[in-house]
Structures are given as C-alpha cells and as structure tokens.
C-alpha positions as CSV (number, residue, x, y, z in Angstrom):
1,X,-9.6,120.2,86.0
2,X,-12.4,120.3,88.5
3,X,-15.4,117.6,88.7
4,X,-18.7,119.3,89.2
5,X,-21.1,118.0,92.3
6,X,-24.4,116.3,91.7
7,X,-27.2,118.2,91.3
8,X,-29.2,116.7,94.2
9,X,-26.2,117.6,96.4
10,X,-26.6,120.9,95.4
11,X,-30.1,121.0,96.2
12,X,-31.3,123.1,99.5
13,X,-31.0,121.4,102.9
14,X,-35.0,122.0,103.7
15,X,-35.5,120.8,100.3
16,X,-33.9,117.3,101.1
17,X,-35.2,117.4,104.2
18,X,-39.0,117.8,103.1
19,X,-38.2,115.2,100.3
20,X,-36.5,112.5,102.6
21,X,-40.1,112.9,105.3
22,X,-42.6,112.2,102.6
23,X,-40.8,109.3,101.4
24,X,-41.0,108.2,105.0
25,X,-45.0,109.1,105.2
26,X,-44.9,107.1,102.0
27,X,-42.7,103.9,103.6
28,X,-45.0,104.1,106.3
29,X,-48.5,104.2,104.4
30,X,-47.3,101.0,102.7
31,X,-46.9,99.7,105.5
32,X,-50.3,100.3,106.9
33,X,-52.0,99.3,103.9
34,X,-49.8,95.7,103.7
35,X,-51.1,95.5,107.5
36,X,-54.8,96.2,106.5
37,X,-54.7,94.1,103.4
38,X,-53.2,91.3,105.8
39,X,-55.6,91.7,109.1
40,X,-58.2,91.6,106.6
41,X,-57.0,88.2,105.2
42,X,-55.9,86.6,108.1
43,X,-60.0,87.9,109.7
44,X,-61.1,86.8,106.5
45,X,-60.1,83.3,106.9
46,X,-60.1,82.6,110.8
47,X,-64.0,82.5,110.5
48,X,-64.6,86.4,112.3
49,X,-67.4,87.0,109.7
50,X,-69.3,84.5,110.4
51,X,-68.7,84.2,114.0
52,X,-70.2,87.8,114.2
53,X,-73.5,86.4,112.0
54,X,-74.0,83.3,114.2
55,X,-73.6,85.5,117.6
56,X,-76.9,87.5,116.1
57,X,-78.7,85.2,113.7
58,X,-78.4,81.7,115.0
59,X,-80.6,80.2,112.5
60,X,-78.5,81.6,109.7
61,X,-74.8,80.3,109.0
62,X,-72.7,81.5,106.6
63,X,-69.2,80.1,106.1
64,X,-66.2,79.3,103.6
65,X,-62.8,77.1,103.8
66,X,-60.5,80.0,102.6
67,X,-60.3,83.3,101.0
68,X,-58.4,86.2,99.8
69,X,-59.6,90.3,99.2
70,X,-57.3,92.8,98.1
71,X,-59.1,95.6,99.2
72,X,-60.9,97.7,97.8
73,X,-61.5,95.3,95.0
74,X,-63.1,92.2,95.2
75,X,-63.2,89.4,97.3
76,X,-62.7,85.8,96.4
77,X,-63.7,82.7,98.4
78,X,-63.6,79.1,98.1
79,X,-66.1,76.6,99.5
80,X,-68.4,79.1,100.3
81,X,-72.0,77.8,102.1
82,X,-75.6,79.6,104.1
83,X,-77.6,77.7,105.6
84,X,-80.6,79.0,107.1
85,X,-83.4,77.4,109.2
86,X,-86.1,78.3,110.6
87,X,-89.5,77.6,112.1
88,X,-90.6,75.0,109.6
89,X,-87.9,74.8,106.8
90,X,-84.5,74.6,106.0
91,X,-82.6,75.4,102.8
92,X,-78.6,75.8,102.3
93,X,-76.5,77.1,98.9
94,X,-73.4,75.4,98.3
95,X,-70.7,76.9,95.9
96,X,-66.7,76.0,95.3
97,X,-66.1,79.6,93.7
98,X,-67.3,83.0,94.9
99,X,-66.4,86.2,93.4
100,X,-67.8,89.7,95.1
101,X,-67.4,93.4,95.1
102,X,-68.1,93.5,99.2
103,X,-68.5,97.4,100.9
104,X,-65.8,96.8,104.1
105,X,-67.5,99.4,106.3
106,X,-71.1,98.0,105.9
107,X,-70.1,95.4,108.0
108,X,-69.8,98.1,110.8
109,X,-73.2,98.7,110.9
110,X,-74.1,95.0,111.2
111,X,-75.1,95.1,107.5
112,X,-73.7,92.5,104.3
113,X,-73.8,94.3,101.3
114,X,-72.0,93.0,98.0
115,X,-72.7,93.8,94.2
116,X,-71.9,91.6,91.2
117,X,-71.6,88.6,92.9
118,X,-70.4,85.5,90.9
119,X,-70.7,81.9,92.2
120,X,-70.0,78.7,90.1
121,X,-70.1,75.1,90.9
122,X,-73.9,75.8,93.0
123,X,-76.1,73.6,94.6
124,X,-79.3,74.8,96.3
125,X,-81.1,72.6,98.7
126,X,-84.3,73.4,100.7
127,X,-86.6,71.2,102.8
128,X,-89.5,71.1,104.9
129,X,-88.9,70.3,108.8
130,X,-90.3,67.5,110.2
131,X,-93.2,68.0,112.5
132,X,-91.3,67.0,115.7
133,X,-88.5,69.7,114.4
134,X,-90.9,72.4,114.0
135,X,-90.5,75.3,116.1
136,X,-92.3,78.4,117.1
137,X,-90.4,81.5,115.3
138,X,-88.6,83.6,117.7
139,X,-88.9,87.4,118.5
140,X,-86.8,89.1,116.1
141,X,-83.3,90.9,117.0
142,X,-83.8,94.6,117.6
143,X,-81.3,95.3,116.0
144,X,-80.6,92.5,113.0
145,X,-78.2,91.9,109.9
146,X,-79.2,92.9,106.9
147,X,-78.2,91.2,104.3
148,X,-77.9,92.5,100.7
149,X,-76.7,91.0,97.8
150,X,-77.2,92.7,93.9
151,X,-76.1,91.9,90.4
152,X,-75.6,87.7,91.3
153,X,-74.9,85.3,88.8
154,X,-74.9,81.5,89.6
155,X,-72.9,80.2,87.0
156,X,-72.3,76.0,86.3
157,X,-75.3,75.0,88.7
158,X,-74.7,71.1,90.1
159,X,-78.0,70.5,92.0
160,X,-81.4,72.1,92.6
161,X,-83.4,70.6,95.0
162,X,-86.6,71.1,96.8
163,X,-87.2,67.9,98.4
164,X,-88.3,65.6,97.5
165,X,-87.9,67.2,94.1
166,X,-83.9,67.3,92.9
167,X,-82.7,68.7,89.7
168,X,-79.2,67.4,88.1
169,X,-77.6,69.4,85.2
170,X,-76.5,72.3,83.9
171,X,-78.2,75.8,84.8
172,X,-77.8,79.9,85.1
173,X,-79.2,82.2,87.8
174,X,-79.9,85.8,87.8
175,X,-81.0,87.9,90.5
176,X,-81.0,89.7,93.6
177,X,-81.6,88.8,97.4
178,X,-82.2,90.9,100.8
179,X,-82.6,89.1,104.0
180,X,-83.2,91.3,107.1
181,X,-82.4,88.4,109.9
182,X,-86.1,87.7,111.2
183,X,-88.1,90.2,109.6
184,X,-88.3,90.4,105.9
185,X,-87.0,87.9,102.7
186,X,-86.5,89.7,99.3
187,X,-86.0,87.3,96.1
188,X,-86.0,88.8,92.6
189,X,-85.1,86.2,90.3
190,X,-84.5,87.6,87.1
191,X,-83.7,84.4,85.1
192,X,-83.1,80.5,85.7
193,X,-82.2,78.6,82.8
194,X,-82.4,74.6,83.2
195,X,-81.7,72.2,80.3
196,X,-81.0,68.9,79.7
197,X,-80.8,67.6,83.3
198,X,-82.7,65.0,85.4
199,X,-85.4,65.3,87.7
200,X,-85.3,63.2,90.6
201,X,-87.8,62.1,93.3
202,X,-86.5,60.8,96.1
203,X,-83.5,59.1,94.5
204,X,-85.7,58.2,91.0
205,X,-85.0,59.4,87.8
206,X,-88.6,60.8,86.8
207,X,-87.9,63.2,83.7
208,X,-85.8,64.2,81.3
209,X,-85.4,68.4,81.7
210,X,-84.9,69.8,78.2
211,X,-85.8,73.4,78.8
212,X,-86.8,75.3,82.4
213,X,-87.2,79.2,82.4
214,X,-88.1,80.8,85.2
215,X,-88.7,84.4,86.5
216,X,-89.8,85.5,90.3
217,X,-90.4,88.2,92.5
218,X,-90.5,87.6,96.0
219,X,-91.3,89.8,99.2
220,X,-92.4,88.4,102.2
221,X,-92.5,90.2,105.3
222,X,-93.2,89.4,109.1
223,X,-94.4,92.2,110.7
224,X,-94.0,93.9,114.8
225,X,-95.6,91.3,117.0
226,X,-96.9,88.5,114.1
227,X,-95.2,84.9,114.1
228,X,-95.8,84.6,110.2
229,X,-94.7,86.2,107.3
230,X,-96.6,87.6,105.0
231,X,-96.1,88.2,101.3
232,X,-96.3,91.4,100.2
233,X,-95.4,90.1,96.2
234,X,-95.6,87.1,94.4
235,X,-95.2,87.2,90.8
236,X,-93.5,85.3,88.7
237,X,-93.1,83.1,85.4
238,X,-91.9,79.4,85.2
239,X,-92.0,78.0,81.5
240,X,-91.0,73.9,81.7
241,X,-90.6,71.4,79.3
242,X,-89.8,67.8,79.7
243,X,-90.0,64.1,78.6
244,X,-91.6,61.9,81.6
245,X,-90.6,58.2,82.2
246,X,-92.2,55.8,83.3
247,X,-94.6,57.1,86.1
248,X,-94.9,54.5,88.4
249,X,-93.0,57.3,90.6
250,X,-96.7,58.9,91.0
251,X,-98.4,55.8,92.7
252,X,-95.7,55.5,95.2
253,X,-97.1,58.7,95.9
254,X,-100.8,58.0,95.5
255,X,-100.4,54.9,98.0
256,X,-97.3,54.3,100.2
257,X,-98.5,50.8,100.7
258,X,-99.0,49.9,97.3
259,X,-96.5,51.6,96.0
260,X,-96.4,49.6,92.1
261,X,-100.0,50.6,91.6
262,X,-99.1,52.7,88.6
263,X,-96.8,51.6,85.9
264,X,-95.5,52.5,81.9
265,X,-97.3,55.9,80.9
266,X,-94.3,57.5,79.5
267,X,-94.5,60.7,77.8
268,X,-93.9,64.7,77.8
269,X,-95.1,67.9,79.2
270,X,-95.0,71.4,77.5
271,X,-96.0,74.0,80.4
272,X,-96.0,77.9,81.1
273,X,-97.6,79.5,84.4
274,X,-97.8,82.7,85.3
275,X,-97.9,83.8,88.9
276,X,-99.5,87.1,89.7
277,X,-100.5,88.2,93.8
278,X,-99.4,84.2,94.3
279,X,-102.5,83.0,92.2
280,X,-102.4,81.2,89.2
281,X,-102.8,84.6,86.3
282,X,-104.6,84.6,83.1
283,X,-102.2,83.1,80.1
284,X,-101.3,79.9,82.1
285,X,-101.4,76.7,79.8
286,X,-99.9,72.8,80.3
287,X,-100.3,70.2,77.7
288,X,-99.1,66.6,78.2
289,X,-99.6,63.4,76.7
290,X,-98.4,59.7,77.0
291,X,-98.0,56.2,76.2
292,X,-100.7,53.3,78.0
293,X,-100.6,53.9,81.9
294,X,-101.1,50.8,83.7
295,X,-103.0,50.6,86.7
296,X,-102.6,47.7,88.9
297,X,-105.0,46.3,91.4
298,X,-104.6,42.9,92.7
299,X,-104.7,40.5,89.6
300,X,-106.7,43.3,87.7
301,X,-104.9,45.7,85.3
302,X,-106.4,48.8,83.5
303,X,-104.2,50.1,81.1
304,X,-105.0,53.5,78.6
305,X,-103.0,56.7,76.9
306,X,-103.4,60.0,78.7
307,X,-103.2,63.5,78.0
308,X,-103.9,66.8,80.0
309,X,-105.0,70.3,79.1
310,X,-105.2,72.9,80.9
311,X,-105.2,76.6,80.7
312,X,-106.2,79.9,82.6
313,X,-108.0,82.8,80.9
314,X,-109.4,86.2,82.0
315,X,-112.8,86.0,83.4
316,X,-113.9,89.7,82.4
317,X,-113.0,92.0,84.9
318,X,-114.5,90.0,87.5
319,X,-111.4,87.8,88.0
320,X,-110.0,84.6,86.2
321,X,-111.4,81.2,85.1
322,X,-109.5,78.2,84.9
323,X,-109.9,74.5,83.4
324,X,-107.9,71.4,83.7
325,X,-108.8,68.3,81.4
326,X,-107.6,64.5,82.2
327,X,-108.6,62.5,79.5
328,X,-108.0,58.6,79.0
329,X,-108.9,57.1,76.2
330,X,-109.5,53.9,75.5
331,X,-109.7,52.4,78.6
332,X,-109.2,48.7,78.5
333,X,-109.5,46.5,82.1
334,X,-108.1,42.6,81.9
335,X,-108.2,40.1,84.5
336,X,-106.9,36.6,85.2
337,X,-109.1,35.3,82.3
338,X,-108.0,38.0,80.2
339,X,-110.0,40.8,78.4
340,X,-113.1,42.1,80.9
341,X,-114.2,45.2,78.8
342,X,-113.1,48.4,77.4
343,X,-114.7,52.0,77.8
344,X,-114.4,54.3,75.0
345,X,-113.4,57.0,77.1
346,X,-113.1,58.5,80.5
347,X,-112.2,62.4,81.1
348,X,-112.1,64.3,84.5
349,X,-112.4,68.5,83.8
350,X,-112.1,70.8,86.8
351,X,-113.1,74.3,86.7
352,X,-111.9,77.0,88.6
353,X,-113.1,80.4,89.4
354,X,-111.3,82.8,91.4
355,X,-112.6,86.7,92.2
356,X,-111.4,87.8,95.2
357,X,-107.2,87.2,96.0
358,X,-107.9,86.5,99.4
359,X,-110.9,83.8,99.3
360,X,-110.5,80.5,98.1
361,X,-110.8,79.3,94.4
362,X,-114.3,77.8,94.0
363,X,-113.6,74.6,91.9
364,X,-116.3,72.6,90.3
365,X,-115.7,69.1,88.6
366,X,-117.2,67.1,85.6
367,X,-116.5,63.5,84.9
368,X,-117.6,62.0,81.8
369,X,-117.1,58.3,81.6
370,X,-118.9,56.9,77.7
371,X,-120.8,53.5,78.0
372,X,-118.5,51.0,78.1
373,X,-118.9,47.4,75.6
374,X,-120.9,45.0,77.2
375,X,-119.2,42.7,79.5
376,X,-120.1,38.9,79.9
377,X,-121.4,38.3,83.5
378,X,-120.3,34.7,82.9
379,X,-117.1,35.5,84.6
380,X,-118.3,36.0,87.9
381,X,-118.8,32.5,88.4
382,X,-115.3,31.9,89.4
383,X,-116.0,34.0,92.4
384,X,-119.3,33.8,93.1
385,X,-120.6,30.7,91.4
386,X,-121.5,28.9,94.6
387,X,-123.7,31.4,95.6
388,X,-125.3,32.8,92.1
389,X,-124.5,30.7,89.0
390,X,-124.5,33.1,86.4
391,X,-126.1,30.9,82.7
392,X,-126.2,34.1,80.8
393,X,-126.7,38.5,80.9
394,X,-124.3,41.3,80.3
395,X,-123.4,44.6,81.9
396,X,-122.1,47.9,80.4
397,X,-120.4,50.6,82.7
398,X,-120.7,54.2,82.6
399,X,-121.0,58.1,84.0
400,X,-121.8,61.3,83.8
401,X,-121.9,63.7,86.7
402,X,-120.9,67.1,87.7
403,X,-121.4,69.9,90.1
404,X,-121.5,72.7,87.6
405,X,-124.7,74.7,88.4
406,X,-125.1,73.0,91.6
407,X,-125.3,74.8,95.0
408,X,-124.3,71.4,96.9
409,X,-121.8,69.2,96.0
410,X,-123.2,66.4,94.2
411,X,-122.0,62.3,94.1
412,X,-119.7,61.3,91.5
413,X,-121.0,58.7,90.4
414,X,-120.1,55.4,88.5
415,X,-123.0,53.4,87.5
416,X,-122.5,49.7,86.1
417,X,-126.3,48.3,84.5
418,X,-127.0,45.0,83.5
419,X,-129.7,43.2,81.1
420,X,-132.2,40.3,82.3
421,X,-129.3,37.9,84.1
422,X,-130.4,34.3,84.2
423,X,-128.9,32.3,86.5
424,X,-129.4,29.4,89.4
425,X,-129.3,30.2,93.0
426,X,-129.4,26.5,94.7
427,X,-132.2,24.9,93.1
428,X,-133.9,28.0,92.1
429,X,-133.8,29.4,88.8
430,X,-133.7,33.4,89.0
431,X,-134.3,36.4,86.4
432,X,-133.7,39.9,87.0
433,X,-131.7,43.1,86.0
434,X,-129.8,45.0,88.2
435,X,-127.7,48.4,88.6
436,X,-124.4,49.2,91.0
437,X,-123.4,52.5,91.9
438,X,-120.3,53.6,93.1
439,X,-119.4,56.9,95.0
440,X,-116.2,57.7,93.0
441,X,-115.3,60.5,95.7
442,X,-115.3,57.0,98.1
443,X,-113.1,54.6,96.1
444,X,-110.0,53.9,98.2
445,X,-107.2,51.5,97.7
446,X,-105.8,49.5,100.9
447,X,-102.7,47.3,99.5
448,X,-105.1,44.6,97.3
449,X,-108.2,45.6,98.6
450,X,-110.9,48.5,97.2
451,X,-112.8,50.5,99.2
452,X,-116.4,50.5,98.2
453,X,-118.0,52.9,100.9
454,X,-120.8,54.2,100.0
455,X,-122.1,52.3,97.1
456,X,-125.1,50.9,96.5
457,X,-126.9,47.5,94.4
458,X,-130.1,47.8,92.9
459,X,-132.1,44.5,92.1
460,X,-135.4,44.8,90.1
461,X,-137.7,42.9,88.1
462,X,-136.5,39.8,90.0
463,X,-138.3,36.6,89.6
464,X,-137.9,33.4,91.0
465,X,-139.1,29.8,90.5
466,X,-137.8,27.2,93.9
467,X,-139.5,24.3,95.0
468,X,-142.2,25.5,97.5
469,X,-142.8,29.3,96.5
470,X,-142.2,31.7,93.5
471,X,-141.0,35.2,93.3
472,X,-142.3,37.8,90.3
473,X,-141.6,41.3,90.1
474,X,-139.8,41.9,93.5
475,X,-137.5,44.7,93.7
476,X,-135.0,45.6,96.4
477,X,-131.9,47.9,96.8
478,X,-128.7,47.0,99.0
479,X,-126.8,50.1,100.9
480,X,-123.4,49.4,101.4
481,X,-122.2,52.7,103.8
482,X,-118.8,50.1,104.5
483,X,-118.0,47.7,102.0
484,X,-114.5,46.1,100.6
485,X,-113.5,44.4,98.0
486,X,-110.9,42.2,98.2
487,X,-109.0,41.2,94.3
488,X,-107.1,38.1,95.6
489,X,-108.3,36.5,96.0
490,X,-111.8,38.0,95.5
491,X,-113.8,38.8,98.4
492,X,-116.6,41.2,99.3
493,X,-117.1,42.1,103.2
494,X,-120.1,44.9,103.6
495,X,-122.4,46.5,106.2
496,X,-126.0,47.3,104.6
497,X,-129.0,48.1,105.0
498,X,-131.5,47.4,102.8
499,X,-135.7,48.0,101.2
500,X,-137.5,45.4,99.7
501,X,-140.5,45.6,98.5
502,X,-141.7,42.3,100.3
503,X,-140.6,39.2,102.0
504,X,-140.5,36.9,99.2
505,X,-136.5,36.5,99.7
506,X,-137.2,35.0,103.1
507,X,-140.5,33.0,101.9
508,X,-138.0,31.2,99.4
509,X,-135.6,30.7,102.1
510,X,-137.5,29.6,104.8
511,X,-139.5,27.1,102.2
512,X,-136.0,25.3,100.5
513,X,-136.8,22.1,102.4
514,X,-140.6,22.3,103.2
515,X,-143.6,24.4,102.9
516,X,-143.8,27.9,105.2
517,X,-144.1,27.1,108.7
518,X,-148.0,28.6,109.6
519,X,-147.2,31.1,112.1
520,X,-145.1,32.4,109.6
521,X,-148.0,33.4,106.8
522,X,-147.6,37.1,107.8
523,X,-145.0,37.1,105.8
524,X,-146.8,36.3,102.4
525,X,-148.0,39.8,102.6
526,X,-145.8,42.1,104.3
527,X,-144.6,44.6,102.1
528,X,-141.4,47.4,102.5
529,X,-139.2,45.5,104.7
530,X,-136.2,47.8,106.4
531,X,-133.5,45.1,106.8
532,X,-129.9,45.4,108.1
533,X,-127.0,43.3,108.6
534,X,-123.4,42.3,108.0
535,X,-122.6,40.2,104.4
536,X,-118.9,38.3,103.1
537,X,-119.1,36.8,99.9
538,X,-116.4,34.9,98.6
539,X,-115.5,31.5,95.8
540,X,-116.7,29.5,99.0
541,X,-120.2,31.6,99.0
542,X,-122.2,33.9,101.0
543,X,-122.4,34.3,105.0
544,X,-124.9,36.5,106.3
545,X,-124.8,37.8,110.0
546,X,-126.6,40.2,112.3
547,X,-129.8,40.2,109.9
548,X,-132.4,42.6,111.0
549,X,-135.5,43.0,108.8
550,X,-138.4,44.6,109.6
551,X,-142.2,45.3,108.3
552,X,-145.6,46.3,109.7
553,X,-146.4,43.9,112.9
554,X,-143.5,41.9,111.6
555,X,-139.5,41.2,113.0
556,X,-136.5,39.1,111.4
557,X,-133.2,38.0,112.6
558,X,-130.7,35.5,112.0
559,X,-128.3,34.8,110.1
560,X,-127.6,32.9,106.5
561,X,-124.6,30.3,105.6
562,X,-124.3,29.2,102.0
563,X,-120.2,28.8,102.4
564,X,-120.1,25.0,102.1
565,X,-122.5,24.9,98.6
566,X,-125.8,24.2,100.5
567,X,-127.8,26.6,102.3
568,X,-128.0,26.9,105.9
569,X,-130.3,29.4,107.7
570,X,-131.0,30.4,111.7
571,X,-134.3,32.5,111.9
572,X,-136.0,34.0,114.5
573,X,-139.7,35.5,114.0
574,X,-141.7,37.9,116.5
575,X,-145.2,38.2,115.0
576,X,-147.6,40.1,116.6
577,X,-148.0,38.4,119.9
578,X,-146.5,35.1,119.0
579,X,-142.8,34.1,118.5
580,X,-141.1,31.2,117.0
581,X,-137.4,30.2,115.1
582,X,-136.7,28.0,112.5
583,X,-133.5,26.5,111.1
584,X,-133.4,25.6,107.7
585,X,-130.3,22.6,106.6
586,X,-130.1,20.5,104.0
587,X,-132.5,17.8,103.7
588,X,-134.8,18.8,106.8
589,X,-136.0,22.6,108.4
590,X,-136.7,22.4,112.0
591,X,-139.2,24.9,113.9
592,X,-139.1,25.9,117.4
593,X,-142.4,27.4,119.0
594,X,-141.1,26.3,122.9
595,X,-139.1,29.2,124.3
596,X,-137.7,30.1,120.8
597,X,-136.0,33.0,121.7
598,X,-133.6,30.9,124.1
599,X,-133.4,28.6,122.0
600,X,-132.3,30.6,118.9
601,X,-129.6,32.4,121.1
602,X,-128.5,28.8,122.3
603,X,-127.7,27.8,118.8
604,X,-126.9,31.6,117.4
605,X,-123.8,30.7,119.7
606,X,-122.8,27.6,117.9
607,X,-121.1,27.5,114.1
608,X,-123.2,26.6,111.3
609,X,-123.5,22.9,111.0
C-alpha cells in the first residue's frame, strides 16, 4: 500500500519559488503600511502639523491633545482648537470631537485640505483687540498655507460669542471655509440654527433665544501691496427671534457712569435682515415691543411701553429706502412729589436712502412728540421758591421737527410753553408767559446731572409791579450755549447771553430800596440791551456773576446775590462820559460817584454781605 504526496509537494520548484517571494513582497508591504499608519500617528500626535503652521503663519495656531488616522480614511482628533489673530482682532474655535476626510499629500505643498468635516462640542469666540494691542498687518508670506476646509458640520454648539455678545445653547452649523494665510478669508455659511439659548452681555443674561437662522457668504480679500482687506462679497440672511428681559443692560451701555439709568421694559423681538454687497437689502423687517421702560434720572423717573418697526423696501431702480420707528406711548414722568405730567406720545422715525454701494446712507430723522397735559408750575417752588414764588400758571410740553426736505440739518427741538404765571419775586408781584427750548441732539447725561447745552428761555409779556418802578410788556430771551442741570438736589449752573427789549429788569433792581439814582435815568429809555454773564440757581436762590449788559451810550456789570432770601446787588454804570456804582442790600442802596470804578473792584473782591 503506497501513500500518495501532497499536491503542493508535487508542485514545480519555480512555481514554489515564485509563490514563497510574493508572499514575502506581501509580508513586507504590511510592514510598510503598519510603519506609515504608525509614523503618521506618532507625527500626528507629537504636534508636527502644527509646528509646520506656526513656523509660516504665526498669527494662526492650530492644535489638538491627541489623535488617530488610519489612512486613507479619516482622521479623528480630540481637543482640537485655531486661534487666529491678527491686526485688530482675535477669534479661536474650540471643539472636544473632530471627524475629517484629510488629503495626506496636500500637506506637501503647504496646503490643508479636508472634506466632510464633523466637529461637536463647539465653541466660537471672537474679539476686537484693544487699541494698545493693535498692530500694523504684516507683509504676507510668498509663499503661504492654504487652508481649505468643505462639507463641515458643527454639531452640539456650547458657546457663540462675539464679545461682548455670548450665546449659550444648543446650535448647528453648515458651511465651508478657505483661508489663504495673509491674503484672502472665504466663509460660506450655509445654515446656523440657534434655539432656546441665552444671550449674554458681558456676563448678563439679556434674552431668551427661541429661534436664530442664519445664512452668509463671505470673501474678503487683501490685495499685493494694500494693508486691508477688502470684501469682494457680503451677502447673507440672519432671521432672529427672541424674548428681551429686563433692559437695564442697554443703559449700562448708554452711560458707563450711570449705568442703572434704564430699567423694566421687558419684551420680544421678531427680526429678518438681508444682507446684499454688505448693505442692508430690500425685504428687511424688525418688530419689537415691550412692557413700561423706566428711565431714571436723579429722583425723576419716566416710565412708558415701547415698540419698534422697521423695514427696508426697494426704492425703484434707483436703490433702497429704509425706515425705522421708535414709538413710546404714553409717556408718564413722576418726581419726589409724585405725578409731574404725561405726554400722549413720543415717536422717533429715521429714514434712510441708499443709491450708490459705495457712498454713505443719507439718513433723515423725524420726531414727533404730542402736547403733553398741562403741568402745575406750583411745584417749582420747592426749588426755586426763594427766588420766584410761583401763586399759580401751567405748562404743556411738546415737538415736532424733522429734516425731511431740508438741505441743512435742522434742531431737534423740544419746546415746553407756559400760560400767564403769577407769582412774587421779593416784594414784587410778576405776570408773564414764557417758552423753553431744548436742543434734543444736546441733551447729555453726566451721572445725576443733564446737559442742557444749547437751550434757550423765552420771557414775554412780562409785567411787574415793585415798590419804586413798574414793568409792562417787556420781553427778553435767555441763551444758554452751557447749561446744567443738576436733579439732586436741583440745581441749574448756565453761561448766557441774553436781548431784552429794555432795562426795566435793572430799573426794578436798582430801585428795591430807593428811587433810581439820577445819573442813572439813561436807563429809563434804553432799549435792546446785549447782556452776558454766568447764572446758579438753586432751593437757596439765584447768584448772578460776570454780568455784562449793554445798550446805545449805555454799560452794565456786576453781579446779583438773592441766595440768602433777600436781594443783594453790586453795579457798576459807564454812561456816556460819567461813571458811578451802586450797591443795592437790604434796608439801604449805597451809590458811589468818587472813583467808582476802584471802588467797585474793591468790593467785587469781597463776598456778598
């Protein structure tokens, strides 16, 4: 009985031969691969990538804690961070998981290409440098990365924030990026989906996100030689809607130091903007509304609901027009003593034109404030009482101005009228009627004090009966080109200068004790006096200083004290060739025709007595 040989060992010598090397080639391509697949890991995590970026592009970092690619499919990092900075900003993307189909030999040609990129647990950050960080851009490289990155999804985003603005919640991006190190930024954002997160500014909760969509298309380019990019594309969509708290976040922002001037006001906003050649396109709209806002300054508060409209429409083929309506209504304004008055309504529409991409909108405003209920003037006497008792009258506010049609820009204007006042000024009893108008454009706020540049006061009709001269039909009106007011307590500090019709103010001044001094009858007819000087008014009374008033052949200076409850008064008088200063007190008036001027300077120098 035989036993019959394998059939391999029957097979050919050159056969096994041939077999037996490519198992060898095959042994030995394993190898290589298993070598590849490990260089590549062990290059992937001992930071080689990024050392080569940040040898090239040192404002650009990219980095990760660890990682893994089996080559040729794709690669997986943990940790994963860029940060970039340059001339004037900053921005970095954060992200625990990154998933991408990466090209190997790109890199060999100093470029970063990956496709279907996936990236979960994101947070974007981006700020604006500080001035002293600022620096002049750099020449680019000759020869820099480009960086390419298609088909990315940002999956489970943490934190968006553009600071001071941060975003906390749940969102999706879409999109596609190309940076060429130094020379061009390409963005195409093909989706962003934000809902029911917070929006922060710095560190405050303002709103509640319950829907953000947004699309964008981005290229901005800096070309051979130029410091500064410039966009090539901006276009873009950003639908938003929200529920606003309180928004006493927005006068922190409208005065650092008075930062509780705004308070209450909750509400929502329901937006859409289109972006088209980075200008606001035709088919824009916001609409938001709220509870009372509350504006506080010193003990005053003015508290009313709100609402804005606004929308952007095709303006022919010419270009686009655009309008934007604030509207409060009612208005109501308390003080210590409680209600002052209420105004019906007060609106603030801006419209926009814009023709050519490359000039500047031309934007025209309208306010619109409706007469307000009258308001008893009664209540002054708390802080000006000493001065002017007011026994009865009433004031109503209102406005209505606008540069539409204009060439020039015109004042906006707030004008507060009265009725005939009645009321005592020392021992005189005084009628009159007067009007204030205030530059809106002027109003400032400076912690519990108002700015009041550029107002003015208006008294007409005026008359007066005091002990030793009468006043009928004078008129006179008060410039104020510096003026504050000061709510607590109350207090009114001014520079003006001022036209009167004649000198019947100073007749009734210089005659409170006795009759008019003789060399003084020039002034019983002088008529349109110029007069300047510096004013504080206050509960304790009014303190004139550096009073200038002049008139045909006629000159005035002194200064007026009423602060203790009594009128005091320092005068000097130049008319025609002769000269003389009086000093009105209570209970006597004193004249000086001997060297007056030295005189008056001699007790200019000393405090009212």
């Amino acid at each position: 009985m035989s036993v019959e040989a394998p059939q391999a060992s029957r097979a050919p010598p050159w056969f096994r031969a041939r077999r037996g090397g490519w198992w060898r080639v095959l042994q030995w391509g394993l190898v290589v691969v298993l070598a590849f697949e490990a260089l590549l890991n062990v290059a992937l995590n001992v930071g080689l990538v990024p050392a080569l970026l940040a040898r090239t592009t040192p404002r650009t970092q990219v980095d990760w804690h660890s990682g893994w690619w089996l080559w040729p499919g794709p690669v997986h990092l943990r940790g994963f961070f860029v940060r970039q900075r340059d001339a004037r900003a900053a921005w970095r993307i954060d992200a625990e998981h990154v998933d991408a189909n990466a090209s190997l030999f790109a890199l060999l040609s100093r470029r970063v290409r990956a496709e279907g990129v996936r990236a979960r647990g994101v947070s974007v950050r981006a700020e604006p440098l500080p001035a002293l960080e600022q620096t002049p851009a750099g020449h680019p490289h000759a020869h820099p990365w480009d960086i390419e990155l298609l088909d990315v999804t940002m999956e489970d985003l943490r934190e968006l924030m553009l600071k001071p603005v941060r975003y906390v919640g749940p969102g999706q991006v879409k999109g596609a990026v190309r940076v060429v190190a130094g020379q061009r930024l390409t963005v195409t954002l093909e989706s962003l989906r934000l809902a029911d997160g917070a929006l922060e500014l710095e560190g405050r909760t303002v709103a509640r996100v319950r829907e953000v969509s947004h699309e964008l298309a981005l290229d901005a380019v800096r070309p051979e030689g130029e410091t500064k990019r410039r966009v090539e594309k901006f276009d873009g969509r950003l639908g938003v809607k929200m529920e606003v708290l309180d928004l006493a976040w927005l006068g922190a922002l409208v005065s650092r130091e008075h930062p509780d001037l705004l308070g209450e006001g909750a509400g929502r906003l329901d937006a859409e903007v289109f972006i088209q050649g980075g200008q606001l396109a035709a088919g824009s709209r916001v609409d938001a509304s709220g509870a009372p806002l509350e504006l506080r300054v010193g003990p005053a508060r003015v508290r009313a609901p709100w609402r804005v409209h606004g929308e952007v429409t095709e303006d022919g083929s010419a270009g686009t027009r655009s309008v934007l309506r604030m509207r409060f209504a009612p208005v109501h304004v308390e003080g210590k003593a409680g209600h002052v008055l209420e105004v019906p309504e007060v609106s603030l529409t801006l419209h926009g034109k814009m023709h050519d991409p490359d000039a500047a909108t031309q934007v025209k405003h309208e306010l619109r404030v409706t007469r307000s209920g009258p308001v008893d003037l009664r209540m002054l006497n708390a802080w000006m009482g000493k001065t002017f008792h007011v026994e009865s009258g009433h004031a109503t506010l209102e406005a209505s101005d606008s540069t539409a049609g204009q060439k020039t820009p015109q004042r906006l204007r707030l004008d507060l009228h009265t009725d005939l006042v009645e009321g005592r000024w020392a021992e005189a009893r005084v009628l009159g009627m007067a009007s204030v108008e205030l530059d809106a454009r002027r109003l400032s706020l400076h912690g519990k004090s108002l700015g009041l540049d550029g107002s003015a006061l208006h008294l007409h009709h005026v008359s007066a009966d005091a002990p030793h001269a009468t006043i009928r039909g004078w008129s006179g009106r008060f410039d104020l080109p510096q003026a504050r007011l000061t709510l607590a307590p109350a207090e009114l500090e001014a520079h003006f200068s001022a036209h009167f019709s004649n000198a019947d103010p100073f007749v009734v001044l210089l005659t409170a004790e006795k009759k008019l001094p003789g060399f003084l009858s020039p002034l019983l007819k002088a008529r349109d006096l110029r007069v300047t000087g510096q004013a504080r008014m206050s509960d304790a009374g009014l303190q004139v200083s550096a009073l200038h008033a002049k008139a045909d052949g006629l000159e005035l200076e002194g200064r007026l004290d009423t602060a203790r409850g009594t009128t005091h008064a320092l005068i000097y008088a130049k008319v025609g060739d002769l000269s003389g200063a009086v000093e009105v007190k209570p209970g006597d008036t004193h004249v000086q025709l001997k060297h007056p001027r030295r005189w008056y300077e001699e007790r200019l120098s000393e405090p009212p007595r």
